[in-house]
N, C-alpha and C positions, 0 to 999 in steps of 0.2 A: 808419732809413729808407734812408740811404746802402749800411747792408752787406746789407740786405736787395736792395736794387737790383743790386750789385753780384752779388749771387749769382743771382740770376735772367739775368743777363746773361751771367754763366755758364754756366747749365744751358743758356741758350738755346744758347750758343759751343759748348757737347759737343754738343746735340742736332744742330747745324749741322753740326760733323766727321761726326759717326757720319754722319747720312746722306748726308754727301758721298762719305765712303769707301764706305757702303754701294753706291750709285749709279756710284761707280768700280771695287769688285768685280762689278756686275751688268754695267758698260760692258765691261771684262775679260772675263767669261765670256763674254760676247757674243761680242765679237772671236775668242775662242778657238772656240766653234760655227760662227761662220762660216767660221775658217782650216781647222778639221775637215771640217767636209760639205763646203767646195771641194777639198782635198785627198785626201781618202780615201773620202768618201763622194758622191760623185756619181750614183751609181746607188742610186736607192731608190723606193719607190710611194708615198711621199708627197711635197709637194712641199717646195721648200727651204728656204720659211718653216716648214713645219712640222717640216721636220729641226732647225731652229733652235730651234723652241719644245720640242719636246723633248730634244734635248742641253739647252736652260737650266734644263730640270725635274731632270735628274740635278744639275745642279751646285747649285740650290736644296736640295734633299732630301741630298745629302754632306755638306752643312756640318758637321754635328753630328761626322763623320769626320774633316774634315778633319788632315790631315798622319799617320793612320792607314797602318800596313804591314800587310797580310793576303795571304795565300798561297793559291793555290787550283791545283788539280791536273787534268791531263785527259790521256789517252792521246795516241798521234803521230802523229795523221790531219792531213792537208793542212786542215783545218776550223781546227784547236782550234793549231795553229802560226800560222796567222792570227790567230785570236784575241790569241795569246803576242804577235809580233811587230809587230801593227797595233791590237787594241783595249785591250789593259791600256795601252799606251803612251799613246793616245788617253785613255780612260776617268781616268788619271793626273793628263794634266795637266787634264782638262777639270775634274776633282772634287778635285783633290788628296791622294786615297786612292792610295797607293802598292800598287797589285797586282803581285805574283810569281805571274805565271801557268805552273805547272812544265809542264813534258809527260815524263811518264816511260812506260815499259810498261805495256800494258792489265793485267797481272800483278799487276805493283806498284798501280797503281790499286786493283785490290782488294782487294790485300793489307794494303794503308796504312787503306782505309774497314773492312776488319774490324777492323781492331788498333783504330782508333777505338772501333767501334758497342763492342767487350766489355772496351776497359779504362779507358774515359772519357777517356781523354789526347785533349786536341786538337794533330792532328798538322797537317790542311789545314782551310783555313775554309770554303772549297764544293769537293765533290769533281763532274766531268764523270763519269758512271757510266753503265754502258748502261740502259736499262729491263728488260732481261732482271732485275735483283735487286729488282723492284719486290716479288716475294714476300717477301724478305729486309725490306725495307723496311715493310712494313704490320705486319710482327709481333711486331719486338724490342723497337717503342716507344722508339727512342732516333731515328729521324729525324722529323725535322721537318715535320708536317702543313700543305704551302703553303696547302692553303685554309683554312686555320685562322689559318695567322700572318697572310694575308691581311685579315684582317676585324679580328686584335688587332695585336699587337705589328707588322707591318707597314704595317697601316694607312697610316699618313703615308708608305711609301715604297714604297710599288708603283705603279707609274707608268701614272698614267690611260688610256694608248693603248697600255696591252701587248696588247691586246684577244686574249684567249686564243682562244675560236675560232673567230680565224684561224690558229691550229697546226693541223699535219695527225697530229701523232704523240700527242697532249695524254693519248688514251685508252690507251697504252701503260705512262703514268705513273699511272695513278689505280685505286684501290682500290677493293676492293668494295664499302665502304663511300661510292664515290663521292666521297672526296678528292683532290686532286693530291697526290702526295709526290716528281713528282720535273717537274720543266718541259725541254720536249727544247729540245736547241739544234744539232743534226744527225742526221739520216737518210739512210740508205743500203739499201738491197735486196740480196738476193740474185735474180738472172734468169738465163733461158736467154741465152746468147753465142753469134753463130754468125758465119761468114763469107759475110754477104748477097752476093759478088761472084763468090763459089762458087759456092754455092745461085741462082743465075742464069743459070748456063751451060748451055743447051743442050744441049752434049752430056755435059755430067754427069746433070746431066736425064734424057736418054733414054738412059746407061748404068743409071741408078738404077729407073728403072722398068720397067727390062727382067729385072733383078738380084730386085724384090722385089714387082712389080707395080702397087704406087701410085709417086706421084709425091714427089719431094726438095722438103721445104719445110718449114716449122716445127714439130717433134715437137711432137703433144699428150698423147699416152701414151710411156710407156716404153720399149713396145714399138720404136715409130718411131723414137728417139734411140738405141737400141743397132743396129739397123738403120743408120741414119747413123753410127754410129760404126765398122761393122765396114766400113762401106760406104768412108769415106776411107781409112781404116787397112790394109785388107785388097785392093782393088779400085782405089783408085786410085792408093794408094801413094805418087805425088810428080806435083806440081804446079810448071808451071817450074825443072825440076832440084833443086827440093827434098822433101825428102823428108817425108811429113806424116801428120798422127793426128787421126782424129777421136775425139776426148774428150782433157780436161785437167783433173787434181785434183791431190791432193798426199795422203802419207801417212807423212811420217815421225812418229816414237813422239815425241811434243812437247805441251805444251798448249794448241796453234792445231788440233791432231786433233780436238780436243772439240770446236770448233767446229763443223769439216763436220759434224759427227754432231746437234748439240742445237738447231745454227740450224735444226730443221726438217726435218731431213732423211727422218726417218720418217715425217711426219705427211705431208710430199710426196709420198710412198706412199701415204697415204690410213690412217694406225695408226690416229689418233686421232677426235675427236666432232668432226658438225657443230658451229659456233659460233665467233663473230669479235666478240673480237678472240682468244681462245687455245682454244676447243672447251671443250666440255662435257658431262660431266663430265669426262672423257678431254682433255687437253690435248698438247702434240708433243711431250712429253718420256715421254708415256704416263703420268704420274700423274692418279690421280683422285680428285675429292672430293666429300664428300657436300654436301646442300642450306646447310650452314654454312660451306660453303667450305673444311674442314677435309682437309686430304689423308689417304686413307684406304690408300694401295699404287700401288708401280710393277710388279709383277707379277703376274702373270696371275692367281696363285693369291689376290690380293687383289682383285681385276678393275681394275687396270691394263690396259697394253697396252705395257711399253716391252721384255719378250721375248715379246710376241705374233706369231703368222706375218707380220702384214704388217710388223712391227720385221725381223724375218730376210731380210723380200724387200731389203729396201731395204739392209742391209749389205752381204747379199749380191750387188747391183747392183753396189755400192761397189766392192768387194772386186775383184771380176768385172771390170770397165770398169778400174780401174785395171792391172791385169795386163796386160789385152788390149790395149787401144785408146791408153791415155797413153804420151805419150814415155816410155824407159824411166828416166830420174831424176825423172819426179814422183815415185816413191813412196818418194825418199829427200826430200822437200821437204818444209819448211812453208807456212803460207798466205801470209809474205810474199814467200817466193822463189817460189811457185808463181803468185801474183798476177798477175806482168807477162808471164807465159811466151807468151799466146796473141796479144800485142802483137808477138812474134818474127817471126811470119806465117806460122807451121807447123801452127797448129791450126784444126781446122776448125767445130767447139763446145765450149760448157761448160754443162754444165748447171748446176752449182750455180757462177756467179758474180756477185761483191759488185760492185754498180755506183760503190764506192767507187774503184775503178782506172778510173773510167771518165776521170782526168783525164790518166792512162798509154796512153792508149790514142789521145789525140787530137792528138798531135805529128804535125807534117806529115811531118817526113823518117823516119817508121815505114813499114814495107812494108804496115798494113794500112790507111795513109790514099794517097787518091790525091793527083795533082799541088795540088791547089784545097785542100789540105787535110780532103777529106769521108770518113769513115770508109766503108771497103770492107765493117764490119761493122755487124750488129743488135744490140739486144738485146731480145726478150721476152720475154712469160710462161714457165716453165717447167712442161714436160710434166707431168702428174700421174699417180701410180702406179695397180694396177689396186685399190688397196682403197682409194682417194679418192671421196668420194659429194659432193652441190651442195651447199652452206653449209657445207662446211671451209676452214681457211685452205689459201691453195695457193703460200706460202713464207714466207720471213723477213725481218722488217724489222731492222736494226741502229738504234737510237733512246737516241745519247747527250745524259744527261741534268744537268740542274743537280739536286744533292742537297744538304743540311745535315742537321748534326746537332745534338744538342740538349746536346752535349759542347763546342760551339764557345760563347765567350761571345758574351752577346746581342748587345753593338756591334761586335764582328769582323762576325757572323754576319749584322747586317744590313745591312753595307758589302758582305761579299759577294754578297748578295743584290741589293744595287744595280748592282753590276757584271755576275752574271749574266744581269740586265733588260737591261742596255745590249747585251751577246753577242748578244742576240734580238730588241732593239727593231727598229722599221722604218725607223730612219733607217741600220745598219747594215746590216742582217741579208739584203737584197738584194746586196749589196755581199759578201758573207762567202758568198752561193750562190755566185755570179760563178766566187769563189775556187775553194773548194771541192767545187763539187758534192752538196752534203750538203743538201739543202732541210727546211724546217720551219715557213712559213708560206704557204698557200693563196695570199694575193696576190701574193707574190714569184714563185711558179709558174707565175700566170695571167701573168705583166706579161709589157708590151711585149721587155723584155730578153730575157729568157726566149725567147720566141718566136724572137727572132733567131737568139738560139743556137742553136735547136733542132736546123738540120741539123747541126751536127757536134757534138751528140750521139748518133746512132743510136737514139735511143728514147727517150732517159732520159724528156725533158721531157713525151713522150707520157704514157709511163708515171705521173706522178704527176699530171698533167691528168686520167687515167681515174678515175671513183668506183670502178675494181673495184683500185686502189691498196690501199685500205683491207683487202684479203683476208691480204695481207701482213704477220707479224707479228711480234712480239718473243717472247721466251716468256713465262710465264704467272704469274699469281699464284697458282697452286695450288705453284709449286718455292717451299719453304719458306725455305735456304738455299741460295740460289745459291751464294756462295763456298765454301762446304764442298761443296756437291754437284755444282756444275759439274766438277772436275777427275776425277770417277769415271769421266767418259765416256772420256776419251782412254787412261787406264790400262787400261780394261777392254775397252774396245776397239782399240786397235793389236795384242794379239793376233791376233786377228779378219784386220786388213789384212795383218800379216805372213806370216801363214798358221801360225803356230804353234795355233790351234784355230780351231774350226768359229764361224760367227756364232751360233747357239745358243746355244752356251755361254757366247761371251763377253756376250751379252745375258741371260744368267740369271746371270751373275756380277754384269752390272750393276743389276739390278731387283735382285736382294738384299741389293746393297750401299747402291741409294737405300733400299729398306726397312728395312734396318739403321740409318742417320742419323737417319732420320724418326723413327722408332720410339726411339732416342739423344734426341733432342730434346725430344720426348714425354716422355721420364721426366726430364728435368734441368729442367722445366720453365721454361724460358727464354723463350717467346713471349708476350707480352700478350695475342694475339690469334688468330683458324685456325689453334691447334695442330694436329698431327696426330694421329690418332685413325684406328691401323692395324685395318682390317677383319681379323679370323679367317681365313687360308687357308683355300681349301676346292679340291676336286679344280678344276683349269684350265680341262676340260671342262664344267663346268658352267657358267662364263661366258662360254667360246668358244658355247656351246648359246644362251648368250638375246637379243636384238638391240642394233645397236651394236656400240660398241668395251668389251674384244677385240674383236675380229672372224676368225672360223674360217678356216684358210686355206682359199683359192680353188682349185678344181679345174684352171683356167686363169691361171696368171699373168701370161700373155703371149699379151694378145691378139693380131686382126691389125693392126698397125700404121698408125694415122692423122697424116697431115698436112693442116697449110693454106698457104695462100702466104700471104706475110708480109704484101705490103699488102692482102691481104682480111683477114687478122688483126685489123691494124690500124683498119683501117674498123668493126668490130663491136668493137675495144676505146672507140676514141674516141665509139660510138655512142648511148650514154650522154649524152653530154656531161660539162659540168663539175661539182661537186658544187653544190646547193642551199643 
């Protein structure tokens, strides 16, 4: 009786520790959520009880991690350096999973996620990847179906208030089969850039219209933005003794080249199908696929579109505008040196720029912010070319994403999946705009923060307020490999920019070389899923002849040139309102 007593008095004495200590780990984590949201998260759209309640759902749901080291990878945006140097540190101590958040080259980013997907080594436990590889990703079968792990294996660790949509980028990541496989945790655009305090003047004004008959104010075709571009460059020459250009790009032989060209650039021309979020069948890179989603040809002679005439116009633009109009060492620049050039206060627009430098551009002691700190510049919509029709995208969104692979083992794979959730929850992720500039959740956008900032954004925060935000896009799930086929563009076209051949050629260099991979992949049979399954060449003319994209070239390329003024622009952007 005695040692039976005694042992009960026992059990009772452990059960008594454990939940004391359990009760002093929950006191702990407590204290540590609250020393977090006062410290570093103060700005968020929930409030701070419920910042509390969910940092102690991460540190509940880690346990099984605990004192776990996992690695995870993400290119060198001002976003994902935040992340590095404010939320792994945080996320650490609050869960006790040790994250190595790397930041290396967009490059290497890809290069490290290929070596993964085809030789099974796990190198990173969550790669940041842009949405642009989401083709790449639905077809090898080796990334990991979020809304799948959702429902199985993540079940217990998806965190009740990730409330997906509220992302604004969500459908960038998700298959045709209607799964997530990749969750965004930064977005950025590419927009028109201009110098509102230019485009203001009076008597630039009534040189300008004197010069081409309408009025100086926001290109909405083509036409108008090379009009304004010969207009600074040619006509007005220098502005307060300096000397200045209207248009700024970049064009050295690099693979930040590929970029200007595949973010979009031809579909901005109007190449490709109505249809959002990538066009249909025709997407911006000019490949198209049949009703199975299967990519069938990027040239013409397949009924692609990516060396169709309106592909040519839009090189040729390129090509053209950089010669003419850009400082003369853009067209030895890549996009990061090219980036901050129009911050200098010499340039008068840009059509194709990333509102990623938009954090470059809002220093007070810069020539293009005034005394109060308020940018002297916009940014808007950018013009569209003359083969664009209503229900095309009319630019590119940059939408980097959390990805896994199914090459990571399961308990790495789902610690880093928990700390991915933390990068986006809402007790940060207002806090990580702030930073950054990179938005990805509808509320964060709408808040009161937000608003504040707004004027010395020049647009930004308009712009992803607008429901026509959504026109804006990543590329497409019809590009089968990204990382193999992304790099053809800059090789085949710096040609082109250099002037060593015609855009022609170098765009029927390029559609034969995408056709060539497609058609490689096809027979190595490597895809699970929308192999591609190349159409029969047949004369060009006969799909330039039938409606849609191709599309025949235009008799007129260059219409007469239209503008708006910026805040009536704006009045019909925001007239919308906010999204439903």
């Amino acid at each position: 009786m005695k040692a039976t007593t005694m042992r009960l008095s026992l059990l009772a004495a452990g059960v008594m520790l454990a939940s004391g200590a359990l009760h002093a780990d929950e006191h702990d984590a407590r204290a540590i959520a609250e020393r977090l949201v006062d410290e570093h998260f103060q700005n968020s759209t929930l409030s701070r009880e419920e910042q509390i309640e969910e940092l102690m759902w991460f540190a509940k749901a880690a346990e099984p991690f605990r004192d776990m080291e996992i690695n995870t990878v993400a290119e060198g945006l001002t976003t994902h350096i935040y992340e590095r140097d404010v939320l792994a540190e945080a996320f650490s101590e609050l869960t006790g999973i040790e994250v190595t958040h790397n930041i290396i080259g967009e490059g290497d980013v890809v290069n490290n996620m290929q070596t993964q997907m085809q030789s099974g080594r796990n190198i990173y436990d969550g790669y940041v990847n842009d949405s642009d590889a989401i083709g790449t990703h639905i077809r090898y079968g080796t990334t990991i179906n979020i809304s799948n792990a959702m429902k199985n294996e993540w079940a217990d660790y998806t965190l009740p208030t990730l409330d997906l949509d509220d992302f604004i980028g969500l459908q960038y990541g998700t298959g045709p089969d209607g799964s997530i496989y990749q969750l965004p945790t930064q977005q950025f655009a590419n927009l028109y850039w201009f110098r509102y305090d230019w485009f203001q003047r009076e008597d630039l004004q009534e040189q300008f219209r004197d010069i081409y008959g309408y009025d100086l104010g926001v290109p909405t075709n083509w036409t108008a933005y090379e009009d304004i571009a010969e207009f600074f460059s040619e006509h007005v020459g220098e502005i307060d003794g300096t000397k200045v250009y209207g248009h700024m790009d970049y064009g050295r032989r690099d693979p930040s080249l590929g970029w200007r060209f595949h973010d979009s650039w031809l579909s901005m021309a109007g190449m490709g199908s109505p249809g959002v979020p990538f066009g249909n069948p025709v997407d911006d890179w000019g490949i198209r696929v049949n009703e199975e989603s299967q990519p069938v040809g990027a040239s013409v002679s397949r009924g692609g579109a990516t060396n169709s005439p309106a592909s040519v116009f839009a090189v040729t633009k390129m090509v053209d505008w950089l010669e003419k109009y850009a400082p003369p060492e853009a067209s030895g620049m890549t996009f990061g040196e090219a980036g901050p050039v129009p911050a200098q206060g010499n340039v008068a627009q840009q059509m194709f720029w990333y509102t990623a430098f938009t954090a470059d551009m809002t220093d007070p002691d810069l020539p293009v912010t005034d005394e109060e700190g308020n940018p002297k510049w916009r940014m808007a919509p950018s013009p569209t070319g003359p083969y664009w029709e209503e229900g095309m995208k009319v630019g590119y969104q940059d939408v980097g994403s959390w990805t896994f692979f199914d090459s990571t083992p399961e308990d790495r794979r789902t610690a880093a999946w928990l700390f991915a959730q933390f990068t986006v929850s809402k007790t940060v992720s207002l806090e990580k705009l702030m930073e950054g500039l990179t938005p990805i959740r509808e509320s964060d956008v709408f808040s009161d923060q937000m608003s504040e900032m707004a004027p010395k954004l020049g647009g930004l925060v308009e712009f992803y307020r607008s429901p026509n935000e959504s026109n804006w896009t990543p590329s497409s799930t019809n590009v089968p490999d990204y990382p193999r086929m992304a790099p053809l563009w800059w090789q085949n076209l710096a040609p082109a920019v250099n002037g060593e051949i015609t855009p022609q050629e170098a765009l029927d260099n390029l559609a034969g070389d995408l056709d060539s991979i497609m058609a490689r992949l096809a027979r190595a049979g490597v895809f699970e899923v929308y192999a591609p399954n190349l159409n029969e060449e047949r004369d060009p003319q006969e799909w330039l002849d039938e409606p849609g994209s191709p599309k025949a070239k235009l008799d007129d390329e260059m219409p007469q040139g239209t503008t708006v003024p910026y805040d009536e622009m704006m009045e019909t952007w925001m007239a919308a309102g906010s999204r439903e």
